[in-house]
Structures are given as structure tokens and as C-alpha cells.
PDB file of N, CA, C and O in Angstrom:
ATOM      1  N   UNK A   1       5.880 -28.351  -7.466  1.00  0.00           N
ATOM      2  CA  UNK A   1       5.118 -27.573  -6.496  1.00  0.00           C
ATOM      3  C   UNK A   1       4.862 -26.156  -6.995  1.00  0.00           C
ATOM      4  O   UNK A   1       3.858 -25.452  -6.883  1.00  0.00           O
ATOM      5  N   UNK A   2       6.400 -25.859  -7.754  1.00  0.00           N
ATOM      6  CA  UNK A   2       5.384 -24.402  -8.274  1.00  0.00           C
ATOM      7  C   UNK A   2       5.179 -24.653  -9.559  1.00  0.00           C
ATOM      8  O   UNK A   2       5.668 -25.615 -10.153  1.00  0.00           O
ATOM      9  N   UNK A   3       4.151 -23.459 -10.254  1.00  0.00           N
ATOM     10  CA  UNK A   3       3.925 -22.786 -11.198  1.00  0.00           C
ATOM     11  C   UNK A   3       4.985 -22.375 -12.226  1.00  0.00           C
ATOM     12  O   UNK A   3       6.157 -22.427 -11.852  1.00  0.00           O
ATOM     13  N   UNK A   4       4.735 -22.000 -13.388  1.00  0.00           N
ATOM     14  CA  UNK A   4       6.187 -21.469 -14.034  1.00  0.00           C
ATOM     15  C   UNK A   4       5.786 -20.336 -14.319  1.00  0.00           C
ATOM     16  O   UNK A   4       5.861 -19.947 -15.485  1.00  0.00           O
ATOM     17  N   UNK A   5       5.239 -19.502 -13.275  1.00  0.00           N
ATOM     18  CA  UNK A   5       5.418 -18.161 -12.737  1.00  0.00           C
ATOM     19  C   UNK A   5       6.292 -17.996 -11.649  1.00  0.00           C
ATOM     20  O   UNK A   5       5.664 -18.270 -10.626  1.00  0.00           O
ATOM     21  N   UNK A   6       7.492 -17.663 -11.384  1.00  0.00           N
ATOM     22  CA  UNK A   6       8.346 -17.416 -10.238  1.00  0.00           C
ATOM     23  C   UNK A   6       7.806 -17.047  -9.344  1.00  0.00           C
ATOM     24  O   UNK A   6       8.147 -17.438  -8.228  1.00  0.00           O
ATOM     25  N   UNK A   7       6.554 -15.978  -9.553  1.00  0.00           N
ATOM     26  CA  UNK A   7       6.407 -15.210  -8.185  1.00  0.00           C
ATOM     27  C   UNK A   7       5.483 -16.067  -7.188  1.00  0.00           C
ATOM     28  O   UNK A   7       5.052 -15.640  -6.116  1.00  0.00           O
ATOM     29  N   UNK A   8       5.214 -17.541  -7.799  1.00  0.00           N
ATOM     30  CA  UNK A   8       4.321 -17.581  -6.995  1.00  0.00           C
ATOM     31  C   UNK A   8       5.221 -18.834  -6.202  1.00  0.00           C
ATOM     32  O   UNK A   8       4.593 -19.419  -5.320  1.00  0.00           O
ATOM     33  N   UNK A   9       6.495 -19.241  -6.424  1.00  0.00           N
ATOM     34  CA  UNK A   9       7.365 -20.337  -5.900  1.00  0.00           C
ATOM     35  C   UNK A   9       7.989 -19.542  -4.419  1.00  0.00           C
ATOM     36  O   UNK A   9       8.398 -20.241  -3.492  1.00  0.00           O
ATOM     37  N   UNK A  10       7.997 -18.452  -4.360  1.00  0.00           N
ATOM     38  CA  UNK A  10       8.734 -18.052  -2.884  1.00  0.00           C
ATOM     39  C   UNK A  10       7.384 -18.011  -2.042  1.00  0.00           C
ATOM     40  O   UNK A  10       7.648 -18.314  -0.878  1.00  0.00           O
ATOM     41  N   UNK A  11       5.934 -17.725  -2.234  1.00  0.00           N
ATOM     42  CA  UNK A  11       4.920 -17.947  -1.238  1.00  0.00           C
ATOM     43  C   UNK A  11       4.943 -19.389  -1.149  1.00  0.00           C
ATOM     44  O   UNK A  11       5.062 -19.772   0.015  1.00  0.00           O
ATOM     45  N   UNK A  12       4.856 -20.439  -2.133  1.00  0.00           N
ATOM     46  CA  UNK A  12       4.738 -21.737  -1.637  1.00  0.00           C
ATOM     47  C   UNK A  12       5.488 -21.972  -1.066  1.00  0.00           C
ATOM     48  O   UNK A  12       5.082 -22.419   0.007  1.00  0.00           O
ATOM     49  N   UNK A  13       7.223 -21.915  -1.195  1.00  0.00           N
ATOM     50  CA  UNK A  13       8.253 -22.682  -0.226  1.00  0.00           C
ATOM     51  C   UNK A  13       8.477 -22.188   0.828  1.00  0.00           C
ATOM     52  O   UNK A  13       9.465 -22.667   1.387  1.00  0.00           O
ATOM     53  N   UNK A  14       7.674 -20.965   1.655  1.00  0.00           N
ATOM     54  CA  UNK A  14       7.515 -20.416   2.561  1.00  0.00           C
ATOM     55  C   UNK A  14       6.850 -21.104   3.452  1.00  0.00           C
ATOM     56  O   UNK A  14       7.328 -21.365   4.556  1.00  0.00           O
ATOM     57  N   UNK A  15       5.543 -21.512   3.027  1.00  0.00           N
ATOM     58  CA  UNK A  15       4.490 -21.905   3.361  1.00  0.00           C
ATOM     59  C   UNK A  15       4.619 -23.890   3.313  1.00  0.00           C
ATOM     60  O   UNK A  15       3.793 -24.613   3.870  1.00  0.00           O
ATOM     61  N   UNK A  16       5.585 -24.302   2.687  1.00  0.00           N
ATOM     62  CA  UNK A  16       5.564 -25.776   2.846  1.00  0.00           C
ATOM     63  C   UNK A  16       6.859 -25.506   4.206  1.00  0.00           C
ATOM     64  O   UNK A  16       6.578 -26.050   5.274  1.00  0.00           O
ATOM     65  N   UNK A  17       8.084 -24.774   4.157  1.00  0.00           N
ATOM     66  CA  UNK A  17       9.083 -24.902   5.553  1.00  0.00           C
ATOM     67  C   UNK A  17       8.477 -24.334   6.497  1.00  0.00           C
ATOM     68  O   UNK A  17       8.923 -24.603   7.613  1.00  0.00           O
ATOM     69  N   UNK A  18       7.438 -23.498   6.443  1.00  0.00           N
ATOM     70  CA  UNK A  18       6.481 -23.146   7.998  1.00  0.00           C
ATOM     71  C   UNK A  18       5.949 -23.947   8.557  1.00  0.00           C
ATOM     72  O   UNK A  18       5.914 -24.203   9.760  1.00  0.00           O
ATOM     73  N   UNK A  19       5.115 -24.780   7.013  1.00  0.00           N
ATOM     74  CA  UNK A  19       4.010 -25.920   8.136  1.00  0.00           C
ATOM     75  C   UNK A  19       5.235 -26.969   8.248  1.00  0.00           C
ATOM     76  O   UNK A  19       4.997 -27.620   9.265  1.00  0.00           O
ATOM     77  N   UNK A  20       6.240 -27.354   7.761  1.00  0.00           N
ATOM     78  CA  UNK A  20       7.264 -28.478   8.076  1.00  0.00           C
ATOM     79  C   UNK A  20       7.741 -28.721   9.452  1.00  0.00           C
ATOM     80  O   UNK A  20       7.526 -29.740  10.108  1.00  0.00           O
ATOM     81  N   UNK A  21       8.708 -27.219   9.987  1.00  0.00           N
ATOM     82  CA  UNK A  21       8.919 -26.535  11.381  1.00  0.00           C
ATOM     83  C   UNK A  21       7.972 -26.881  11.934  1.00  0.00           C
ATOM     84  O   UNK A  21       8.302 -27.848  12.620  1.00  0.00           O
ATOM     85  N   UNK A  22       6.505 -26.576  12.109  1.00  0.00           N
ATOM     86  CA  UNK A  22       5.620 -26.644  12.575  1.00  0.00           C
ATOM     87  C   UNK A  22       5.287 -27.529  12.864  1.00  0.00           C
ATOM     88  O   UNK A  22       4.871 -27.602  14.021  1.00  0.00           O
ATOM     89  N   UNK A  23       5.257 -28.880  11.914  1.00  0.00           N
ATOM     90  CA  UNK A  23       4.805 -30.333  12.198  1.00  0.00           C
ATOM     91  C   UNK A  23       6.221 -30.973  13.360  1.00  0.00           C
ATOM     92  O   UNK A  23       6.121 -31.419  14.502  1.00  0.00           O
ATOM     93  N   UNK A  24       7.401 -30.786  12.534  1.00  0.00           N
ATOM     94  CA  UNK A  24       8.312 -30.892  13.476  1.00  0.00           C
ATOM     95  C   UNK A  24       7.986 -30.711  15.225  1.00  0.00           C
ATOM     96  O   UNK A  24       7.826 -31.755  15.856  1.00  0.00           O
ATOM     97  N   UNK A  25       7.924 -29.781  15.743  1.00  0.00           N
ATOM     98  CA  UNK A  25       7.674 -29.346  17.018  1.00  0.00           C
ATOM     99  C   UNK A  25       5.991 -29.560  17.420  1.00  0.00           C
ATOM    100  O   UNK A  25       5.340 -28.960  18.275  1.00  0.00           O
ATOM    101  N   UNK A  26       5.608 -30.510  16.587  1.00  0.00           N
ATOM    102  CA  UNK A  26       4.169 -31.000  17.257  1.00  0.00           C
ATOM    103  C   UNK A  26       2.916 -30.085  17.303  1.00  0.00           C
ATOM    104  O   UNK A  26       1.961 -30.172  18.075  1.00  0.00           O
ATOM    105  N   UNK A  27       3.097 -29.327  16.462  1.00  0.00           N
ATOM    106  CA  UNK A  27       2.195 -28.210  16.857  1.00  0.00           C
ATOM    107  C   UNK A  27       0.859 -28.669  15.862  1.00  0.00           C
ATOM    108  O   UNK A  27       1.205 -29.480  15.002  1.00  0.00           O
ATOM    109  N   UNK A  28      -0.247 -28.390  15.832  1.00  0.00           N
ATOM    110  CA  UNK A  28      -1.493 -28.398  15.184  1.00  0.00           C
ATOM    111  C   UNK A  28      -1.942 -26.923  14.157  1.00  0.00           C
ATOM    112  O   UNK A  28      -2.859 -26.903  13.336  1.00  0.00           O
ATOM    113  N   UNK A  29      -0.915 -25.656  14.524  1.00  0.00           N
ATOM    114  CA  UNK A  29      -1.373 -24.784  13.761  1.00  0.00           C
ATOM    115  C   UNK A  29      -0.697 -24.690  12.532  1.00  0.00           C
ATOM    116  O   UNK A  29       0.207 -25.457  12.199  1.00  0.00           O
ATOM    117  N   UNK A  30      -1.099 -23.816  11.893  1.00  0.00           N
ATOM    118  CA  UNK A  30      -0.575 -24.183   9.804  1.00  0.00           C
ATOM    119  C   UNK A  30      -0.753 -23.015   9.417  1.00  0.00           C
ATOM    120  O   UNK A  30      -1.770 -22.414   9.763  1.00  0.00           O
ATOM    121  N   UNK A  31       0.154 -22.456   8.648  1.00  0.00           N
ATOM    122  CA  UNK A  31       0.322 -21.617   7.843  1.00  0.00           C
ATOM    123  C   UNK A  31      -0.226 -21.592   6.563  1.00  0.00           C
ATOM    124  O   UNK A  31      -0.168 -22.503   5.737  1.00  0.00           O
ATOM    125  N   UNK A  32      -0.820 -20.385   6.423  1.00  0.00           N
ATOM    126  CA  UNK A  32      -2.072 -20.459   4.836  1.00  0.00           C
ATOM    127  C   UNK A  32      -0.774 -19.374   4.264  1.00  0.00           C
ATOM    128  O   UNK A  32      -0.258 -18.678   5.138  1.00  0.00           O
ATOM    129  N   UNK A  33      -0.240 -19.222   2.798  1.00  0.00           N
ATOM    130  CA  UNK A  33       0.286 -18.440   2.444  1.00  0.00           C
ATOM    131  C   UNK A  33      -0.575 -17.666   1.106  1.00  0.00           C
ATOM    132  O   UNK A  33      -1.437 -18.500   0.832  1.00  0.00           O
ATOM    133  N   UNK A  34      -0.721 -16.698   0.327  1.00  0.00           N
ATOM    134  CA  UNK A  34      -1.086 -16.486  -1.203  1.00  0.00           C
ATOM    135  C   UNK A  34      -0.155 -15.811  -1.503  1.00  0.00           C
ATOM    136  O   UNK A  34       0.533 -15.148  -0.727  1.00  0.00           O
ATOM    137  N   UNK A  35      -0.010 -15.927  -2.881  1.00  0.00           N
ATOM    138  CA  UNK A  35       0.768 -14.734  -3.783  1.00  0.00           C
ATOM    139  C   UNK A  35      -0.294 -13.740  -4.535  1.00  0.00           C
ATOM    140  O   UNK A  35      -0.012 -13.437  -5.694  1.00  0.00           O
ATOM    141  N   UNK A  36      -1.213 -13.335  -4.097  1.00  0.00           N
ATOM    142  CA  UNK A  36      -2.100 -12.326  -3.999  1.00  0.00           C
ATOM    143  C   UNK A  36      -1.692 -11.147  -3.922  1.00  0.00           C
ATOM    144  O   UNK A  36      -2.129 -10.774  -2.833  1.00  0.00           O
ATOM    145  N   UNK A  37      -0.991 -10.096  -4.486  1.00  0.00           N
ATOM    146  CA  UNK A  37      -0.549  -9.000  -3.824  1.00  0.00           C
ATOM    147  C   UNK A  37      -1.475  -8.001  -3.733  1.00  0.00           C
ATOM    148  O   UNK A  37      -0.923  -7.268  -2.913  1.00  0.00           O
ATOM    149  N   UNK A  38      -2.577  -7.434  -4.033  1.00  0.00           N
ATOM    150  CA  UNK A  38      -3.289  -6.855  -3.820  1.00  0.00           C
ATOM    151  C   UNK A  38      -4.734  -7.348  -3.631  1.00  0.00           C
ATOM    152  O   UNK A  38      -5.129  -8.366  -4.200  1.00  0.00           O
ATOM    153  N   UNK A  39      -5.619  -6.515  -2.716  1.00  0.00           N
ATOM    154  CA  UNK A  39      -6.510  -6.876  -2.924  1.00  0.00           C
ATOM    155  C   UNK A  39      -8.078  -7.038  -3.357  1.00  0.00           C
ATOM    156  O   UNK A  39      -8.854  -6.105  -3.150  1.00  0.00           O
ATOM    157  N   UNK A  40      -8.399  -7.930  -3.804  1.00  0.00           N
ATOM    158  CA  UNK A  40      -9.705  -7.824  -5.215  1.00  0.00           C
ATOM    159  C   UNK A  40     -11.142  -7.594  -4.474  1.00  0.00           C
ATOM    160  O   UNK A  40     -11.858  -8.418  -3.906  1.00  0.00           O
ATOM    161  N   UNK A  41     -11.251  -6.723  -4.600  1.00  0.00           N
ATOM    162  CA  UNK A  41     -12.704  -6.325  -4.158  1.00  0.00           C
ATOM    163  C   UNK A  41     -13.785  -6.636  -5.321  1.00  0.00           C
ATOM    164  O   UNK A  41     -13.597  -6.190  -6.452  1.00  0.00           O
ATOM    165  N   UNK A  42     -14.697  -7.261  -5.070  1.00  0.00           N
ATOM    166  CA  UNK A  42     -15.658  -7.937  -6.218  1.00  0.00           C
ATOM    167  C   UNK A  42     -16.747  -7.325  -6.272  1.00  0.00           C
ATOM    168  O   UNK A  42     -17.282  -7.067  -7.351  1.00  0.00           O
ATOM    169  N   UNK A  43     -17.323  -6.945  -4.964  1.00  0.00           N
ATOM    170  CA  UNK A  43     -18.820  -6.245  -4.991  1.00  0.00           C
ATOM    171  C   UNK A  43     -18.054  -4.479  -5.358  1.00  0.00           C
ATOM    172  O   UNK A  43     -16.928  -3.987  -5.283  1.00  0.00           O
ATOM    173  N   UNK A  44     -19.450  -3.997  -5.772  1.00  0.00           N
ATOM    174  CA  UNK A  44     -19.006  -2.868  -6.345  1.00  0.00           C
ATOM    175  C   UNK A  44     -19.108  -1.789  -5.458  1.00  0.00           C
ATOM    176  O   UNK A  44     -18.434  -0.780  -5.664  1.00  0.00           O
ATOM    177  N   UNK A  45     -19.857  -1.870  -4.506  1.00  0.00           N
ATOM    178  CA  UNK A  45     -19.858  -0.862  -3.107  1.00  0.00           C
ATOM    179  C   UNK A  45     -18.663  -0.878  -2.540  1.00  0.00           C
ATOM    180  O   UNK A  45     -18.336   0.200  -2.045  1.00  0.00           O
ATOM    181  N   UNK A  46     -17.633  -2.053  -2.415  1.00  0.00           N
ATOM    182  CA  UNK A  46     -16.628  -1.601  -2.224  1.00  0.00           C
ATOM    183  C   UNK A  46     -15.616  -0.740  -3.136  1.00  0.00           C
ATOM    184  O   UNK A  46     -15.077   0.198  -2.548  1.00  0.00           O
ATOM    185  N   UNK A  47     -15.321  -0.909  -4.340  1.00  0.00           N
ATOM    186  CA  UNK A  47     -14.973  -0.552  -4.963  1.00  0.00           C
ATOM    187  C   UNK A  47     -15.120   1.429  -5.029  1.00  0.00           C
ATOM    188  O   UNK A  47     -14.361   2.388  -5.168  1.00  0.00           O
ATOM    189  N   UNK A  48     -16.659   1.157  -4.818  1.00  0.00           N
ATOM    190  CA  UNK A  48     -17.064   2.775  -4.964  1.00  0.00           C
ATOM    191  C   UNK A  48     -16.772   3.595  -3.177  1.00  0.00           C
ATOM    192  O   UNK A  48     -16.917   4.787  -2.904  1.00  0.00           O
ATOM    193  N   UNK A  49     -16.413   2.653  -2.388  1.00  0.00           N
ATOM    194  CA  UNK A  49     -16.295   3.168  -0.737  1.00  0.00           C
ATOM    195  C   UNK A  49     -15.023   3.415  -1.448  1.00  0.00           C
ATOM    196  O   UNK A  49     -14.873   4.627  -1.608  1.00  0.00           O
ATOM    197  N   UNK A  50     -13.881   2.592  -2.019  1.00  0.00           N
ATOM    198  CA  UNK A  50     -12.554   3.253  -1.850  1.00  0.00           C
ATOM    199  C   UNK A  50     -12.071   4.088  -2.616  1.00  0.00           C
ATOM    200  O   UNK A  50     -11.231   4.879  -2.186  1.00  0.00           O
ATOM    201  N   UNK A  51     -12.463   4.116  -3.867  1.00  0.00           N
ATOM    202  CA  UNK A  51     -13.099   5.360  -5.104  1.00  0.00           C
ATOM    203  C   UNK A  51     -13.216   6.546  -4.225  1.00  0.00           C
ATOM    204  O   UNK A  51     -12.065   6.960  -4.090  1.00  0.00           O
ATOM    205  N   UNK A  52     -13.881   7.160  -3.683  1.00  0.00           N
ATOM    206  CA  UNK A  52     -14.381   8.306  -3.018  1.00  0.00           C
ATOM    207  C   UNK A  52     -13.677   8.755  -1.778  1.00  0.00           C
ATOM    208  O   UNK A  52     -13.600   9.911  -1.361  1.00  0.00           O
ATOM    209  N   UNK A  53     -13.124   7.558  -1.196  1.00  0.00           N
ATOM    210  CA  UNK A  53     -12.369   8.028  -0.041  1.00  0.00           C
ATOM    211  C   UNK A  53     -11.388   8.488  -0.353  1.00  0.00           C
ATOM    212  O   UNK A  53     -10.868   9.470   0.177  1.00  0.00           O
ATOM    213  N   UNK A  54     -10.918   7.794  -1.365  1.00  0.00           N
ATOM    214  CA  UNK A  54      -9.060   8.444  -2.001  1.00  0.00           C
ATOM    215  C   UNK A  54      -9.655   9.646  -2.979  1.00  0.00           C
ATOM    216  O   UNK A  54      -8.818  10.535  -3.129  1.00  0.00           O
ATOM    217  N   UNK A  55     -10.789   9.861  -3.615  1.00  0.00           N
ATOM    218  CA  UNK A  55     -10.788  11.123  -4.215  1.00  0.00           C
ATOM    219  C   UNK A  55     -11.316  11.743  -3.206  1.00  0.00           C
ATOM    220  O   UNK A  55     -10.119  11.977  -3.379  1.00  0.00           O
ATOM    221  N   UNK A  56     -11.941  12.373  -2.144  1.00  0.00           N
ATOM    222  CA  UNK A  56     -11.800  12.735  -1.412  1.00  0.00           C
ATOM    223  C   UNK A  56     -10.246  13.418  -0.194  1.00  0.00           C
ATOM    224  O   UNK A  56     -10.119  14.504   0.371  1.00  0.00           O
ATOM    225  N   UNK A  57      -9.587  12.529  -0.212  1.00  0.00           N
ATOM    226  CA  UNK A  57      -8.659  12.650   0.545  1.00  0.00           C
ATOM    227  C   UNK A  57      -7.137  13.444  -0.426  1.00  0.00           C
ATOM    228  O   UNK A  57      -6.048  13.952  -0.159  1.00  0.00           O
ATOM    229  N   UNK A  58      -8.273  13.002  -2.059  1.00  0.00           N
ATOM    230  CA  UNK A  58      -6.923  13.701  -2.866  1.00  0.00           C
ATOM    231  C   UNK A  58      -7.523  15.421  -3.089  1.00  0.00           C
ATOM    232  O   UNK A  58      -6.707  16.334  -3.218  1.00  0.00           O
ATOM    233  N   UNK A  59      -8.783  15.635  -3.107  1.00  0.00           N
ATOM    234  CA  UNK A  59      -9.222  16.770  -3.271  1.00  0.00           C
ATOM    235  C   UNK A  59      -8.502  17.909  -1.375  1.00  0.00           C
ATOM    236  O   UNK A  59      -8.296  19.112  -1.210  1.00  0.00           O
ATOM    237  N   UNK A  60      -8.380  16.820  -0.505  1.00  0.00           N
ATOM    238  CA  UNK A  60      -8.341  17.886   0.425  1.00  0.00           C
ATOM    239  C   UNK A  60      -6.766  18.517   0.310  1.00  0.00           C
ATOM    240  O   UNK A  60      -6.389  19.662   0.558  1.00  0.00           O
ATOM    241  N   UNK A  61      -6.119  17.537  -0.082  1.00  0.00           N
ATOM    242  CA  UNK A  61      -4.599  17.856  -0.306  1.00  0.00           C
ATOM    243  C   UNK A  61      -4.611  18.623  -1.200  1.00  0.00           C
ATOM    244  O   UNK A  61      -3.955  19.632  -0.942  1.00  0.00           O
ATOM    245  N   UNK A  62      -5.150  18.614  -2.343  1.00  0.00           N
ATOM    246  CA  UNK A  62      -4.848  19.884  -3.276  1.00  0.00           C
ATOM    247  C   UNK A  62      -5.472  20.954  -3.064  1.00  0.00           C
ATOM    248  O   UNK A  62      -5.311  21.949  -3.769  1.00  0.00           O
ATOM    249  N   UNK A  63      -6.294  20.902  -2.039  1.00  0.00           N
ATOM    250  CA  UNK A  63      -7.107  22.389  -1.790  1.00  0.00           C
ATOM    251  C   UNK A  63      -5.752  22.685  -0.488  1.00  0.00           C
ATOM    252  O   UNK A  63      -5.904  23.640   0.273  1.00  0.00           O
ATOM    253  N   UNK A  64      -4.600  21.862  -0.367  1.00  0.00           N
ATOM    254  CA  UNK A  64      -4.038  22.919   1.015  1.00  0.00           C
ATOM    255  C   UNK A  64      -2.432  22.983  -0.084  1.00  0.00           C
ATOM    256  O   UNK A  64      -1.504  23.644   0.381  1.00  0.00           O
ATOM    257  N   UNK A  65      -2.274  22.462  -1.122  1.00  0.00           N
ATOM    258  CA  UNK A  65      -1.264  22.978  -1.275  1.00  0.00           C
ATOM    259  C   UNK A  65      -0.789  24.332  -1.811  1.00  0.00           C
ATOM    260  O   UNK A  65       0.383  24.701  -1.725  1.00  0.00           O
ATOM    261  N   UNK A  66      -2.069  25.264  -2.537  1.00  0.00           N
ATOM    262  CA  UNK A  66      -1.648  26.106  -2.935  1.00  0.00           C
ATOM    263  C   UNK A  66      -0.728  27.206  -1.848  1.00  0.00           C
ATOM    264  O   UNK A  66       0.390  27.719  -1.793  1.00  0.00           O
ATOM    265  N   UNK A  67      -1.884  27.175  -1.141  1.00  0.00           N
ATOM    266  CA  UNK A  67      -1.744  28.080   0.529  1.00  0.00           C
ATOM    267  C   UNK A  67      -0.057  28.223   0.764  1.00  0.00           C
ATOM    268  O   UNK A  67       0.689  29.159   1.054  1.00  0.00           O
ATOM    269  N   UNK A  68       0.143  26.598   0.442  1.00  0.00           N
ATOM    270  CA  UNK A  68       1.568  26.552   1.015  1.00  0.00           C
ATOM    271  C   UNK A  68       2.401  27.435   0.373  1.00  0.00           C
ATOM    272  O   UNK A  68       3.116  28.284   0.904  1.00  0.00           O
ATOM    273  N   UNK A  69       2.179  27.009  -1.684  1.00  0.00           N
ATOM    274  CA  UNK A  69       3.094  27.832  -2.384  1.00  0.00           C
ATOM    275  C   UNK A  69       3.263  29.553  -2.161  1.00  0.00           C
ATOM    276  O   UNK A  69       4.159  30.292  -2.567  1.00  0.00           O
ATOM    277  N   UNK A  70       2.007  29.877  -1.333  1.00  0.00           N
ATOM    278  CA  UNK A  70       1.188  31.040  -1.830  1.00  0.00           C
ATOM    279  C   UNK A  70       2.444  31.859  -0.281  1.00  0.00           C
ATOM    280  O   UNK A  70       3.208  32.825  -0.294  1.00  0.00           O
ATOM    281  N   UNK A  71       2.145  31.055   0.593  1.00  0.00           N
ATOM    282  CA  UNK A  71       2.994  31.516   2.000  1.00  0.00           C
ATOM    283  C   UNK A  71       4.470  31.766   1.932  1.00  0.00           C
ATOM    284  O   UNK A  71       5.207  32.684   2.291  1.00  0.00           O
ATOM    285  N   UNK A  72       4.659  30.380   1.221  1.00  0.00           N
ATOM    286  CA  UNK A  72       6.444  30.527   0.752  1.00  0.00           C
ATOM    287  C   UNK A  72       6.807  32.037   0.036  1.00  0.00           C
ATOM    288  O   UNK A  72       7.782  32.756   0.255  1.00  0.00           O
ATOM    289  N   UNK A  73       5.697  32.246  -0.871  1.00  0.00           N
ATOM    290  CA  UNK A  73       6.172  33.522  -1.709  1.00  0.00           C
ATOM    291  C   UNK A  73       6.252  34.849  -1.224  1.00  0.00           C
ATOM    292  O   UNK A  73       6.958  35.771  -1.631  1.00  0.00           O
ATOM    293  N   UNK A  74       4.869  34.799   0.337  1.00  0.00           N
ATOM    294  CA  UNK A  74       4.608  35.772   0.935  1.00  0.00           C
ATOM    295  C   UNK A  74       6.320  35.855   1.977  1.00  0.00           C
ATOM    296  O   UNK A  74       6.975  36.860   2.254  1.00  0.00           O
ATOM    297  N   UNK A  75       6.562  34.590   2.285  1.00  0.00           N
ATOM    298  CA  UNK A  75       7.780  35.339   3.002  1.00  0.00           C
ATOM    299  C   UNK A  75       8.894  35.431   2.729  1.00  0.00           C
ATOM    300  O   UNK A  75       9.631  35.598   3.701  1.00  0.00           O
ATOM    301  N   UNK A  76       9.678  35.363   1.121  1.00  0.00           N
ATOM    302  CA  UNK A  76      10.585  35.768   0.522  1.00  0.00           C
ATOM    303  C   UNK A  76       9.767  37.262  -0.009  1.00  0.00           C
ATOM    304  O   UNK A  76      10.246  37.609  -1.089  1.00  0.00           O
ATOM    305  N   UNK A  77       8.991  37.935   0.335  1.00  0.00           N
ATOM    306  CA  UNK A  77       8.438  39.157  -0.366  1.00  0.00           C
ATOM    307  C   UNK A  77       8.661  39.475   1.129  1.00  0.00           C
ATOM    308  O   UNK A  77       8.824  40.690   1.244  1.00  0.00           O
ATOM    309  N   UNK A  78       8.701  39.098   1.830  1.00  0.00           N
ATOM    310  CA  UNK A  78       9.078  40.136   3.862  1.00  0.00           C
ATOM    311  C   UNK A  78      10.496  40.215   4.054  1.00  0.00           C
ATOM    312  O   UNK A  78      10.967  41.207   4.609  1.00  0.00           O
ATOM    313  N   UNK A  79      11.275  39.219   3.633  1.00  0.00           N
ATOM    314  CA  UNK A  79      12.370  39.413   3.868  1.00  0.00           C
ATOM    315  C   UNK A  79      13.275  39.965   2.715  1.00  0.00           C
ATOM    316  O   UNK A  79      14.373  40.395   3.066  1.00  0.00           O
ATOM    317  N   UNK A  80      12.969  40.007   1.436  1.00  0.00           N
ATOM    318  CA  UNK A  80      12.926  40.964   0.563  1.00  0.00           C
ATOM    319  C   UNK A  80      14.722  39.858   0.020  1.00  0.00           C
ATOM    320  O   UNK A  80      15.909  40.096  -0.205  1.00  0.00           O
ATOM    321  N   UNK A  81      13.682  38.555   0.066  1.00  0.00           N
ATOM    322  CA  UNK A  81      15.135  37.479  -0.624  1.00  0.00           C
ATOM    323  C   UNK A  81      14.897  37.479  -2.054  1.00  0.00           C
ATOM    324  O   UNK A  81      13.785  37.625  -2.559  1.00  0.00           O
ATOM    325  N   UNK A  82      16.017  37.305  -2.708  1.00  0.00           N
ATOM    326  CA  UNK A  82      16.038  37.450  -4.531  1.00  0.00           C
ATOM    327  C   UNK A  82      16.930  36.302  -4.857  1.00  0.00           C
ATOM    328  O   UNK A  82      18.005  36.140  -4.280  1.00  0.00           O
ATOM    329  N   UNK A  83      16.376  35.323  -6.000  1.00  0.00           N
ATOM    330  CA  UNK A  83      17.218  34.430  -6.232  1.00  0.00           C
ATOM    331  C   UNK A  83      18.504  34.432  -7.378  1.00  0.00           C
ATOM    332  O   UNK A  83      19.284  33.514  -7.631  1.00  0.00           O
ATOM    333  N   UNK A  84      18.431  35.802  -7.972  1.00  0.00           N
ATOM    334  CA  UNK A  84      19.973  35.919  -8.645  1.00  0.00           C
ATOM    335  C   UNK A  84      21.016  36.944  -7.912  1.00  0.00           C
ATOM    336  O   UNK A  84      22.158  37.079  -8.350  1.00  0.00           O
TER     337      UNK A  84
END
């Protein structure tokens, strides 16, 4: 049943004792499992929607971290703290 890739033997034996249980207690619904771990976007508009959103979302973070360093320094210069 599996592959002689390991990773893909814990999604199958998941997925054969779900639908087993399942048949057991009479039920009609079934468990689909993959060992897919991420996922493959094929058309390229997607690709370029998630491209831009994460560079986007990485440009806004680095435009706020300086501020931060910049504040920290402003208030060890008020309280007149020294680190030796």
C-alpha cells in the first residue's frame, strides 16, 4: 500500500483506518487523504498574487522596524541609561 517513500505511508494508513471505522458504523462518507504538503499553484497569476502580497507585506514591516530601533535609543538617551 505504500510507496518506499515513508512520508507518504502515515497519509495512507490514516486514510485506509478512517474509511475502515467509517464503513464499520455504516456510514457512506470517506475520507480523501494526500501527502501534499504544500500547495502547487500552476497558473501563474497565482503565483504572481502571492509574490506581491508577501513582498508587500515584507516591505511594510521593514519600513516600521527602524522607528522601533530608532525609539528604543531615543529613550535610553531620556533616561540617561549606559550599558557599562
Amino acid at each position: 500500500m505504500c510507496s518506499s517513500e515513508p512520508i507518504n505511508c502515515l497519509p495512507v494508513l490514516t486514510n485506509i483506518l478512517s474509511n475502515t471505522f467509517l464503513r464499520l458504523l455504516n456510514s457512506s462518507a470517506r475520507f480523501r487523504v494526500w501527502s501534499e504538503v504544500f500547495y502547487r499553484a500552476e497558473s501563474p497569476e497565482v503565483k504572481n498574487y502571492i509574490f506581491f502580497g508577501l513582498f508587500s507585506y515584507l516591505l511594510v514591516l521593514a519600513a516600521g522596524l527602524p522607528p522601533l530601533f530608532a525609539m528604543s535609543s531615543v529613550e535610553d538617551y531620556k533616561v540617561k541609561s549606559s550599558s557599562c
